[in-house]
FITOR-672264 format. One line per field, with one value per residue (C-alpha): x, y, z; residue in one letter. Coordinates in Angstrom, 3 decimals, decimal comma. Layout:
BEGIN
x: [X | ...];
y: [Y | ...];
z: [Z | ...];
rest: [A | ...];
***
This chain:
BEGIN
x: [62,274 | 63,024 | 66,495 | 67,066 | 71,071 | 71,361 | 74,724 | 77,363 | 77,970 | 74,316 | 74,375 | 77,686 | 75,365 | 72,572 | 74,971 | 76,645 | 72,919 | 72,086 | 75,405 | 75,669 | 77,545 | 80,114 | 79,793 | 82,933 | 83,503 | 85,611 | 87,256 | 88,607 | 90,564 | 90,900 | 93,463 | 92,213 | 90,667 | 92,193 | 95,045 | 95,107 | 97,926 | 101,420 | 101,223 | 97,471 | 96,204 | 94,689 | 91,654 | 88,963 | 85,047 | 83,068 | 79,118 | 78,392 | 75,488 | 72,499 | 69,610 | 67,926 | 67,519 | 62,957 | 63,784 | 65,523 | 64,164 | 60,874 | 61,688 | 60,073 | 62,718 | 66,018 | 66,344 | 66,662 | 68,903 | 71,040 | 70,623 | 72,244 | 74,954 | 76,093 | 75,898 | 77,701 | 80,361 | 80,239 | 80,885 | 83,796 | 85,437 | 84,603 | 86,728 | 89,599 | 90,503 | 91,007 | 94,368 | 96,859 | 98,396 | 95,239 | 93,658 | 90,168 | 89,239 | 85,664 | 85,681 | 81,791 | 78,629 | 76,631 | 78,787 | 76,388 | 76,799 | 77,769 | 75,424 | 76,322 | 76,333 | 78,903 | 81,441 | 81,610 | 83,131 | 86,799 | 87,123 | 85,788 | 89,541 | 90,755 | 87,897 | 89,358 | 92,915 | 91,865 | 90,141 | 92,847 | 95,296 | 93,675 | 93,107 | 96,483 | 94,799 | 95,818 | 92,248 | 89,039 | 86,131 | 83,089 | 79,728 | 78,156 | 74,656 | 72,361 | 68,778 | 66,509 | 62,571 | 60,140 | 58,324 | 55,314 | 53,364 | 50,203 | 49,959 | 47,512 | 49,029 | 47,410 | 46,788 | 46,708 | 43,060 | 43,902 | 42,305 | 43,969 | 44,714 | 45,861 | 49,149 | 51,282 | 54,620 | 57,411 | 60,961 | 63,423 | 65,767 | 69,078 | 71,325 | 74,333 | 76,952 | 80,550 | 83,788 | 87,086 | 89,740 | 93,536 | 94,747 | 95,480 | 91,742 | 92,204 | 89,453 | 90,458 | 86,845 | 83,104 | 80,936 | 76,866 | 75,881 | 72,523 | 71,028 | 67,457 | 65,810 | 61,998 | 61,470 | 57,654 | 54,769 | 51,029 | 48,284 | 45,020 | 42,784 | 43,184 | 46,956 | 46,716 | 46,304 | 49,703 | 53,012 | 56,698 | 58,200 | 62,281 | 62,546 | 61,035 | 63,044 | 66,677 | 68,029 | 67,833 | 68,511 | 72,187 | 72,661 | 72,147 | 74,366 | 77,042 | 76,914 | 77,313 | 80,154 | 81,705 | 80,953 | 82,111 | 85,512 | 86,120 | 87,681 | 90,963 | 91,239 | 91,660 | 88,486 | 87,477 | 84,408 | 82,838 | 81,167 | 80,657 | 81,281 | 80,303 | 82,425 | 81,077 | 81,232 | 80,091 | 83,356 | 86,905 | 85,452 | 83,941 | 87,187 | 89,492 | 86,482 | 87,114 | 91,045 | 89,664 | 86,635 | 89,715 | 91,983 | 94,410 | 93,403 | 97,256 | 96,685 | 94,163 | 95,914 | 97,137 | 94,591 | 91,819 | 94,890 | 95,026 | 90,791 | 90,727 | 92,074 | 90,094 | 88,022 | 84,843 | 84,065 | 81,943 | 84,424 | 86,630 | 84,498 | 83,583 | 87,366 | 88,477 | 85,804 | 86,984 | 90,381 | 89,373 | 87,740 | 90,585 | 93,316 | 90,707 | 91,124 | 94,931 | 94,968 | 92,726 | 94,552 | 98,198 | 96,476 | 95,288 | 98,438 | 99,941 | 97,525 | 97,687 | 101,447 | 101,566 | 99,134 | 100,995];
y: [184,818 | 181,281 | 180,240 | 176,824 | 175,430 | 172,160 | 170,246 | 170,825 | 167,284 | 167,526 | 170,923 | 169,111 | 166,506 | 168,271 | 170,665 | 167,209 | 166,241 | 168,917 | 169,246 | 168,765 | 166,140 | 165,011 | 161,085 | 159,620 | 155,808 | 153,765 | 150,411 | 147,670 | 144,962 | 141,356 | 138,552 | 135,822 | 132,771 | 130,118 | 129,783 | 127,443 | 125,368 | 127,155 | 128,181 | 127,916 | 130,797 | 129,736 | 129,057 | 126,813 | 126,753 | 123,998 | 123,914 | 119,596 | 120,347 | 120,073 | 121,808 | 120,338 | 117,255 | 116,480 | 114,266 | 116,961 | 120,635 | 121,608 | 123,039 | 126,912 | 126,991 | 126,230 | 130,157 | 130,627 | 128,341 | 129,400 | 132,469 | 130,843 | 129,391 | 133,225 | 134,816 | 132,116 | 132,434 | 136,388 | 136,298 | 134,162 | 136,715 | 139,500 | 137,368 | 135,934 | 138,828 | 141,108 | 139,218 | 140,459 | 137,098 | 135,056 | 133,761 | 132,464 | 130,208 | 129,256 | 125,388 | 124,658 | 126,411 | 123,018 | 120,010 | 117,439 | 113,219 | 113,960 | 113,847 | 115,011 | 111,151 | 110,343 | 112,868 | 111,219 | 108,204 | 107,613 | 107,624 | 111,298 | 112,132 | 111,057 | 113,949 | 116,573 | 115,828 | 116,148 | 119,319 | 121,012 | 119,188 | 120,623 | 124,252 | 124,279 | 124,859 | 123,893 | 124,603 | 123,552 | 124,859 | 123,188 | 123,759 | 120,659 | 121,554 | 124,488 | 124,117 | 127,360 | 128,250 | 130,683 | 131,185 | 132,976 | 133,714 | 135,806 | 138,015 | 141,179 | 144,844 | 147,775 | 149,918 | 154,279 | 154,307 | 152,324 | 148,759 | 145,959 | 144,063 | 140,630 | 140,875 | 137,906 | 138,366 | 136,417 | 135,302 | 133,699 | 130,907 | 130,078 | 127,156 | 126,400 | 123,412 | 124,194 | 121,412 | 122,884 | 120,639 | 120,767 | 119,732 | 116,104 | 115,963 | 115,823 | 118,043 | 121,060 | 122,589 | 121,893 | 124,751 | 125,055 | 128,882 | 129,282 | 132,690 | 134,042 | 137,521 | 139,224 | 139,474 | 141,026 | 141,939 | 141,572 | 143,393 | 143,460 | 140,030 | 139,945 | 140,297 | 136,830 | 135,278 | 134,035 | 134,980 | 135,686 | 132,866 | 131,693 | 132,996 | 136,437 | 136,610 | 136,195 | 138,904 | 138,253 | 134,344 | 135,974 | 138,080 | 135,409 | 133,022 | 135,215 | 136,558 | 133,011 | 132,786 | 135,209 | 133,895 | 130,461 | 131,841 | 134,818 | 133,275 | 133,154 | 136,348 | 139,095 | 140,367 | 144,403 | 145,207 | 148,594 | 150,945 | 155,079 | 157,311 | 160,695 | 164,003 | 166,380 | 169,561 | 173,316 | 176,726 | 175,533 | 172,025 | 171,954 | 172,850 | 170,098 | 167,938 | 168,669 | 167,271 | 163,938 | 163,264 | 164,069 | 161,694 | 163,728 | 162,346 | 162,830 | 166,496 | 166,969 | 165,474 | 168,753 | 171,099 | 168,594 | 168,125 | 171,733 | 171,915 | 169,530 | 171,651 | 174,435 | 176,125 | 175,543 | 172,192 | 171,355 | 172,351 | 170,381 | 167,703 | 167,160 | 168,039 | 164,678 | 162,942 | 163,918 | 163,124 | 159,119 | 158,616 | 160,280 | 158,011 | 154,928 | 155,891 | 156,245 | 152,861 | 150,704 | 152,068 | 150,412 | 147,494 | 146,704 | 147,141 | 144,918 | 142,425 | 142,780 | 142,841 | 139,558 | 138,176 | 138,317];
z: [107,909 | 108,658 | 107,735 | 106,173 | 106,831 | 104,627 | 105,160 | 102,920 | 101,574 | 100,646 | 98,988 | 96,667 | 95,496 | 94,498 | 92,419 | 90,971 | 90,327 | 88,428 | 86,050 | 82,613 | 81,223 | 78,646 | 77,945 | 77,161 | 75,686 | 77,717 | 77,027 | 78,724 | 77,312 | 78,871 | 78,050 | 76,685 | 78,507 | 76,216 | 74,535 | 70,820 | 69,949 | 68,720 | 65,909 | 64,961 | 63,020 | 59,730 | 60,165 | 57,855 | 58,449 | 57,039 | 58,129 | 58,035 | 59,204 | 55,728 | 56,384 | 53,052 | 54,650 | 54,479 | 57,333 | 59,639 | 58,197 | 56,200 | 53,124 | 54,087 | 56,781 | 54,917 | 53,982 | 57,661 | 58,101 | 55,628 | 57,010 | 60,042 | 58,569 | 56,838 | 60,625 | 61,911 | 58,835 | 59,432 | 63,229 | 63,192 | 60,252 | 63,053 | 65,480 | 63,597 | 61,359 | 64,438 | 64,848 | 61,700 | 61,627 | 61,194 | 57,999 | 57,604 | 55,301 | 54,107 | 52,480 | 52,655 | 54,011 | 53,359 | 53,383 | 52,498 | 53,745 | 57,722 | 60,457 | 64,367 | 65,199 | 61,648 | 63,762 | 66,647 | 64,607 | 64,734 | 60,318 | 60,691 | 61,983 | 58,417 | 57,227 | 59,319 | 58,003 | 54,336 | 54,357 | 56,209 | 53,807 | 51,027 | 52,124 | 54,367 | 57,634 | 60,831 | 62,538 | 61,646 | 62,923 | 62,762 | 62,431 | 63,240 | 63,986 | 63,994 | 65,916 | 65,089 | 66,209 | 67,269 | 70,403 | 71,852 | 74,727 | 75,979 | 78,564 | 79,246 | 78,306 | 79,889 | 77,172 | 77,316 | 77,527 | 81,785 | 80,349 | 78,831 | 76,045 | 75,128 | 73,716 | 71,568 | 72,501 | 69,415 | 70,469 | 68,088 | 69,506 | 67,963 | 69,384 | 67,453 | 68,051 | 66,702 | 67,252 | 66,801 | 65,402 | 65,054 | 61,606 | 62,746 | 63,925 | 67,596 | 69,403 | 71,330 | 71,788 | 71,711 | 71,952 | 72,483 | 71,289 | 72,659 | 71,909 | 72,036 | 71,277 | 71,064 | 67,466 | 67,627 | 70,044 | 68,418 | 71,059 | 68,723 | 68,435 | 64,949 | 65,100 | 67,206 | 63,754 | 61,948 | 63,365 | 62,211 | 60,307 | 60,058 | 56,520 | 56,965 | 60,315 | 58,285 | 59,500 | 63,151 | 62,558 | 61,065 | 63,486 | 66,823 | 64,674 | 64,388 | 68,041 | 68,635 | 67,270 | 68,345 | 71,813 | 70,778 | 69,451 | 71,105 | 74,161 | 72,267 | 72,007 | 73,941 | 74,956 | 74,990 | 77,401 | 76,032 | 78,167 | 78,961 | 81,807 | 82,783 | 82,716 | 84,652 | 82,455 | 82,966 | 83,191 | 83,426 | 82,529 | 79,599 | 77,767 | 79,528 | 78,246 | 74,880 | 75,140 | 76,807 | 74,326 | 71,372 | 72,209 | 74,587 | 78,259 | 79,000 | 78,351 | 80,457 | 83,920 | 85,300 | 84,726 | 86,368 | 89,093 | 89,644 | 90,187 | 91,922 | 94,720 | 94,118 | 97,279 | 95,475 | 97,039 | 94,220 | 91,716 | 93,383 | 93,716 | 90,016 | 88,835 | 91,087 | 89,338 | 85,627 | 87,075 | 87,995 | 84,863 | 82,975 | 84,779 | 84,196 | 80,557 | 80,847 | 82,409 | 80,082 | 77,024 | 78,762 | 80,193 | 76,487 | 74,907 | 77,065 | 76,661 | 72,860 | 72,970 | 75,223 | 72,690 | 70,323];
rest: [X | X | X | X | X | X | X | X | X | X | X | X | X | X | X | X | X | X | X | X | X | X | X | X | X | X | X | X | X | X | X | X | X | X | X | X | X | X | X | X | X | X | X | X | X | X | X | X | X | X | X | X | X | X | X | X | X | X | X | X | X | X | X | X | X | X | X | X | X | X | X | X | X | X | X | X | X | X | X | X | X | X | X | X | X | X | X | X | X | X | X | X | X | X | X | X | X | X | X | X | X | X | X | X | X | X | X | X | X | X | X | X | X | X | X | X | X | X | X | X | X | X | X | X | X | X | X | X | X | X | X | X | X | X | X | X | X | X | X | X | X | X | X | X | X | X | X | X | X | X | X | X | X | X | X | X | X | X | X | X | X | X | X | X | X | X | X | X | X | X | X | X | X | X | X | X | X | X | X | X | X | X | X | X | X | X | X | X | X | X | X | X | X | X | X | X | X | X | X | X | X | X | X | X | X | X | X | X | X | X | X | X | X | X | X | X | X | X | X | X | X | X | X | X | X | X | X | X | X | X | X | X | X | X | X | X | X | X | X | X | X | X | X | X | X | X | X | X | X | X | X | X | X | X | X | X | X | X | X | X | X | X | X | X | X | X | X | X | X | X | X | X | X | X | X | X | X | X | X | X | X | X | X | X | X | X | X | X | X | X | X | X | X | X | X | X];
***
């Protein structure tokens, strides 16, 4: 009988290959890439920008806008009360009289310095104007049957424009959130007829609004990047597992140490892997308590 010698390094990866697995959520926090005046930390939203204008929005579409406006309202709550010191503060969700060209004029200052007057801010954020619409295109889907079929693809687009203010009315940021998402796919001729519309699309509209914000103020704060990693698991694994994916990484450093110099290489191998991803965990949790501590 023939005999087949495969390289070691290759007979290690196809035992990695075929493991099981423990997934394990990481995170990984960032400082922030602005910093706000000293001091700053109650906040007050008013949206100037009226969607029940004829003129600017048809009447159908003002439940998606105010749709927009709530997402927009919700995602900067998200943001702002993450930080224990911060208040937010909602004045108006339609401020009616302003227009985007009225706040570029030097009397809107005096505007700025009333409302946070009146609501004891010292940070206005402003919503000045929201653009929403909807999308589509045609393209040919092959279907199960090996033909194809004409398919209407839907895509919502949000762009918001937010101005934030001190409480004197001097700028400190201008912000475009531009956001877009597939809402719907239509592949049957008479499903080319009629479309989604703004006000049966709320939900979405809220949710790219808010995102938006978030985006908009989130660079204030420190920012946490969430993503997964693989444990390998299987014997003397599969228990260590259990102290990472509970909370206790610090618990499992010397056993996985210990494996990790085992005389199975691929043992070895996958016990120095759990051992990276368990120090990577170690390491994000300081780095963002530093970064949260400096923060604040």
């Amino acid at each position: 009988m023939k005999r087949i010698s495969l390289p070691l390094a290759l007979i290690i990866t196809a035992a990695l290959a075929t493991s099981c697995t423990t997934i394990v959520q990481m995170q990984k926090t960032y400082p922030p890439e602005a910093v706000l005046p000293a001091d700053s930390n109650r906040f007050l939203f008013v949206n100037f920008y009226d969607y029940q204008v004829p003129a600017l929005i048809k009447e159908k579409h003002e439940v998606g806008y105010a749709a927009a406006v709530k997402g927009y309202t919700i995602g900067l709550a998200d943001i702002i009360q993450k930080d224990p010191r911060a208040v937010f503060l909602v004045a108006d969700t339609l401020k009616k009289g302003f227009t985007v060209m009225s706040m570029q004029y030097p009397e809107f200052t005096d505007t700025v310095r009333t409302l946070c007057s009146q609501h004891d801010a010292n940070l206005l954020v402003a919503l000045d104007s929201i653009r929403l619409w909807i999308e589509s295109e045609f393209y040919l889907a092959e279907n199960d049957e090996g033909g194809s079929t004409m398919t209407k693809d839907f895509y919502l687009f949000s762009n918001t424009y937010m101005t934030l203010y001190t409480s004197e009315g001097e700028v400190i940021d201008r912000c475009a959130g531009e956001k877009s998402t597939l809402i719907r796919s239509k592949s049957t001729i008479l499903g080319m007829i009629g479309g989604p519309t703004l006000a049966g699309r709320k939900k979405d509209v809220s949710l790219l609004t808010g995102v938006a914000a978030k985006d908009c103020l989130g660079k204030y704060y420190p920012y946490t990047e969430n993503y997964i990693e693989k444990l390998y698991a299987g014997g003397p694994l599969t228990s260590i597992n259990k102290l990472i994916t509970a909370g206790k990484p610090e618990e499992a450093l010397e056993p996985l140490r210990q494996l990790s110099a085992s005389p199975n290489p691929a043992l070895a191998m996958k016990a120095t892997h759990n051992l990276e991803v368990v120090n990577q965990l170690i390491e994000n949790r300081q780095v963002s308590g530093e970064v949260w501590k400096e923060y604040k």
